[in-house]
Structure formats: structure tokens, C-alpha cells
C-alpha positions as semicolon CSV with decimal commas, in nm:
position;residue;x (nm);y (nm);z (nm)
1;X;0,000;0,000;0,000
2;X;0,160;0,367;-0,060
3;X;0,182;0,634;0,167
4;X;-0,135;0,835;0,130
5;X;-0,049;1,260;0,047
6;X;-0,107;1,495;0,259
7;X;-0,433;1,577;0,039
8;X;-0,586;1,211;0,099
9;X;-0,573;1,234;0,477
10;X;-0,741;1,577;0,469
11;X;-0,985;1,474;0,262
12;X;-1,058;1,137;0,416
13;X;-1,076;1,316;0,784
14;X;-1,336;1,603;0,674
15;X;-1,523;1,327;0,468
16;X;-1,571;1,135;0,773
17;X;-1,624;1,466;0,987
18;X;-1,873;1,551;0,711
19;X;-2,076;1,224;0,679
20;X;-2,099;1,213;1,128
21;X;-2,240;1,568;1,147
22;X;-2,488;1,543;0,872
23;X;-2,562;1,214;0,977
24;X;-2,641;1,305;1,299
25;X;-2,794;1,628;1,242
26;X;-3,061;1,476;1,003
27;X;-3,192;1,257;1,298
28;X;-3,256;1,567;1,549
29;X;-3,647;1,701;1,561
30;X;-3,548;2,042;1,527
31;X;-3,280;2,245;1,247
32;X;-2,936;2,307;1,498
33;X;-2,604;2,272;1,384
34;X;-2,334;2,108;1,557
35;X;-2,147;2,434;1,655
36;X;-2,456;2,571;1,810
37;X;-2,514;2,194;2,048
38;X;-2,157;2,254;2,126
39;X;-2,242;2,588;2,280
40;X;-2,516;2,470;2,435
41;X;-2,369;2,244;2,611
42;X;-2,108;2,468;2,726
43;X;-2,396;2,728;2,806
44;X;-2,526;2,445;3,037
45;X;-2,191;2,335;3,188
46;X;-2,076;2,723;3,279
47;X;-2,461;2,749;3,421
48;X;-2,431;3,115;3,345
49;X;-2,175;3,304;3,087
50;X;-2,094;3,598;2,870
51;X;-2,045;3,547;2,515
52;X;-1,673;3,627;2,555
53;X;-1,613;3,318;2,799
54;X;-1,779;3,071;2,525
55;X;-1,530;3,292;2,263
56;X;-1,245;3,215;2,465
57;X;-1,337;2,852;2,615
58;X;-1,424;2,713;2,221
59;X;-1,178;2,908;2,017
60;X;-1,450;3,033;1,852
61;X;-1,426;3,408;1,668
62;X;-1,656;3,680;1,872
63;X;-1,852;3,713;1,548
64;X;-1,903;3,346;1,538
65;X;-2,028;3,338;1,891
66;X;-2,258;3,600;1,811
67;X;-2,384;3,482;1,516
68;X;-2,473;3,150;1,735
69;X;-2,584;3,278;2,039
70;X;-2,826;3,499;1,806
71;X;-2,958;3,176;1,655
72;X;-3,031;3,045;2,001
73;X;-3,198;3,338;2,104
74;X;-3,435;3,351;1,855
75;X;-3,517;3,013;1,868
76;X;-3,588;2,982;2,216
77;X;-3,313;2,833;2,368
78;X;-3,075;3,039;2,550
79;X;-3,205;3,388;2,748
80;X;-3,056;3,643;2,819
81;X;-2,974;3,784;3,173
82;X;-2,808;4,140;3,243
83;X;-2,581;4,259;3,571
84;X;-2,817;4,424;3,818
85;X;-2,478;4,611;3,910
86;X;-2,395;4,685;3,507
87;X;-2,653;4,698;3,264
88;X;-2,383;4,632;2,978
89;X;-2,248;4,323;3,103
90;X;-2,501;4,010;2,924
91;X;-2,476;3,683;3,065
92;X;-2,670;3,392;2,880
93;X;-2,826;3,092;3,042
94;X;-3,026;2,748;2,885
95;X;-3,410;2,796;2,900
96;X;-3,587;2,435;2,920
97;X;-3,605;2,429;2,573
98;X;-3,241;2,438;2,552
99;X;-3,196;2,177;2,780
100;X;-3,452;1,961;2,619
101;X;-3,275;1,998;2,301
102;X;-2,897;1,917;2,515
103;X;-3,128;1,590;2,641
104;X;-3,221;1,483;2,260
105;X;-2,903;1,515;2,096
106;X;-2,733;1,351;2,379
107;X;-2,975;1,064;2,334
108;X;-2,914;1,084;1,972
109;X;-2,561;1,099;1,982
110;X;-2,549;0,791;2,229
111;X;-2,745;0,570;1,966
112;X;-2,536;0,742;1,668
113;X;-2,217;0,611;1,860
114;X;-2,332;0,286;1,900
115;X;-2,433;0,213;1,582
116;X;-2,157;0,362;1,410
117;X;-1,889;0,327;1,627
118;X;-1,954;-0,008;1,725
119;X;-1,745;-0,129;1,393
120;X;-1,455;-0,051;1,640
121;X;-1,311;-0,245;1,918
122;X;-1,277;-0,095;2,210
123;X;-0,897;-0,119;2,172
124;X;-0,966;0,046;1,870
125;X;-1,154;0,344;1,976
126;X;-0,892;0,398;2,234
127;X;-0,661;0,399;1,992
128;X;-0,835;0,671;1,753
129;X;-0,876;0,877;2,046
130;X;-0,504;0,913;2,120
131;X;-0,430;0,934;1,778
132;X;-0,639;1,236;1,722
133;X;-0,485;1,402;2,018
134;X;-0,161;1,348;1,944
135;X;-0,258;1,535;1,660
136;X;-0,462;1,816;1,778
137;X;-0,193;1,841;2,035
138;X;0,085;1,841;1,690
139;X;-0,154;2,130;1,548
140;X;-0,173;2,321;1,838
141;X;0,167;2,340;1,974
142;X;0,280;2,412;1,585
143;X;0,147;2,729;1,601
């Protein structure tokens, strides 16, 4: 077998990144995308944040954040909460909605992983793991 290019792996990795999200996306009751679960969830993990913290925690761009947190807004998931003590200071928090939404893709996600990843041995899962740190950790420290 040859050594795959550079091109191959890149393109093998987003068409597997590709084929999860829409995968799983397509089985949710409700249009999200996966950046906006992922702030959800860290919405519901911080209990209580300003849009800078999810900025900073995700490595997401301020306009992204925005952008998202706009999107949750409107459709019901996240609120908005302002300082008593500084009336410019927002802090956003899950509604129920939000939560029931964390609750279904979780539940999703759990029978998405089974089903697809059970074509891995445990061993083997491990294994991908560590291998994609050991590259995220590469990427990062690269830079």
C-alpha cells in the first residue's frame, strides 16, 4: 500500500467529519447545527456566561459566537440575563427548551455512537482517540 499525500488524509478526515455531522444532524427534531449543540452544552456546563467566555473557552471568533448565540436566542433556547450592578455586562443561560434539546441530541448521539462506532473495538476506539490528540496536540503546539 503507498503512503497516502497529505491531500488524501485531509480529505478522508473532513469526509468522515462531514458524513458524522450530517448524519447526525438529520436525525434531530429540530434544524441546529453542531457548533450551536456545542455551545449549548457549554452554556449548560458554565450554568451562566458571557459570550466572551464561550469565545475564549471554544476558540470560537466573537462574530461566530454572536452569530450563534443569536440563533439560540431567537429560537428559544438560550435567554438572556443582564448585571443588576452593570446593565452592559449580558450573561446567557439554557431555558428548558435548551436543555430539552442538550437531552435529545445527547440521546441521539449515544445511539449514533453505537451504531456507528460499534465497527470498532474498544482497543480500537482507544486507539483513535489518542491518535487524534496526538494530533490536535501536533496542530496546536505548531502554532
Amino acid at each position: 500500500m503507498n503512503k497516502p499525500t497529505f491531500y488524501e488524509l485531509i480529505n478522508m478526515v473532513e469526509q468522515v467529519n462531514n458524513a458524522n455531522i450530517i448524519q447526525f444532524t438529520e436525525g434531530l427534531t429540530k434544524p441546529i447545527g453542531i457548533s450551536s449543540l456545542i455551545v449549548l452544552s457549554e452554556i449548560r456546563k458554565l450554568e451562566q456566561c458571557q459570550p466572551v467566555e464561550l469565545s475564549n473557552k471554544l476558540g470560537y471568533s466573537k462574530s461566530s459566537i454572536s452569530i450563534i448565540t443569536k440563533k439560540l436566542l431567537d429560537a428559544g433556547y438560550i435567554e438572556n440575563t443582564f448585571d443588576p450592578h452593570d446593565r452592559r455586562k449580558i450573561y446567557l443561560s439554557l431555558t428548558s427548551a435548551g436543555n430539552d434539546m442538550l437531552r435529545e441530541a445527547e440521546y441521539l448521539g449515544q445511539q449514533y455512537y453505537e451504531n456507528i462506532y460499534s465497527v470498532l473495538t474498544d482497543e480500537e476506539l482507544l486507539q483513535y482517540i489518542e491518535i487524534q490528540k496526538k494530533l490536535l496536540n501536533k496542530l496546536k503546539g505548531s502554532k
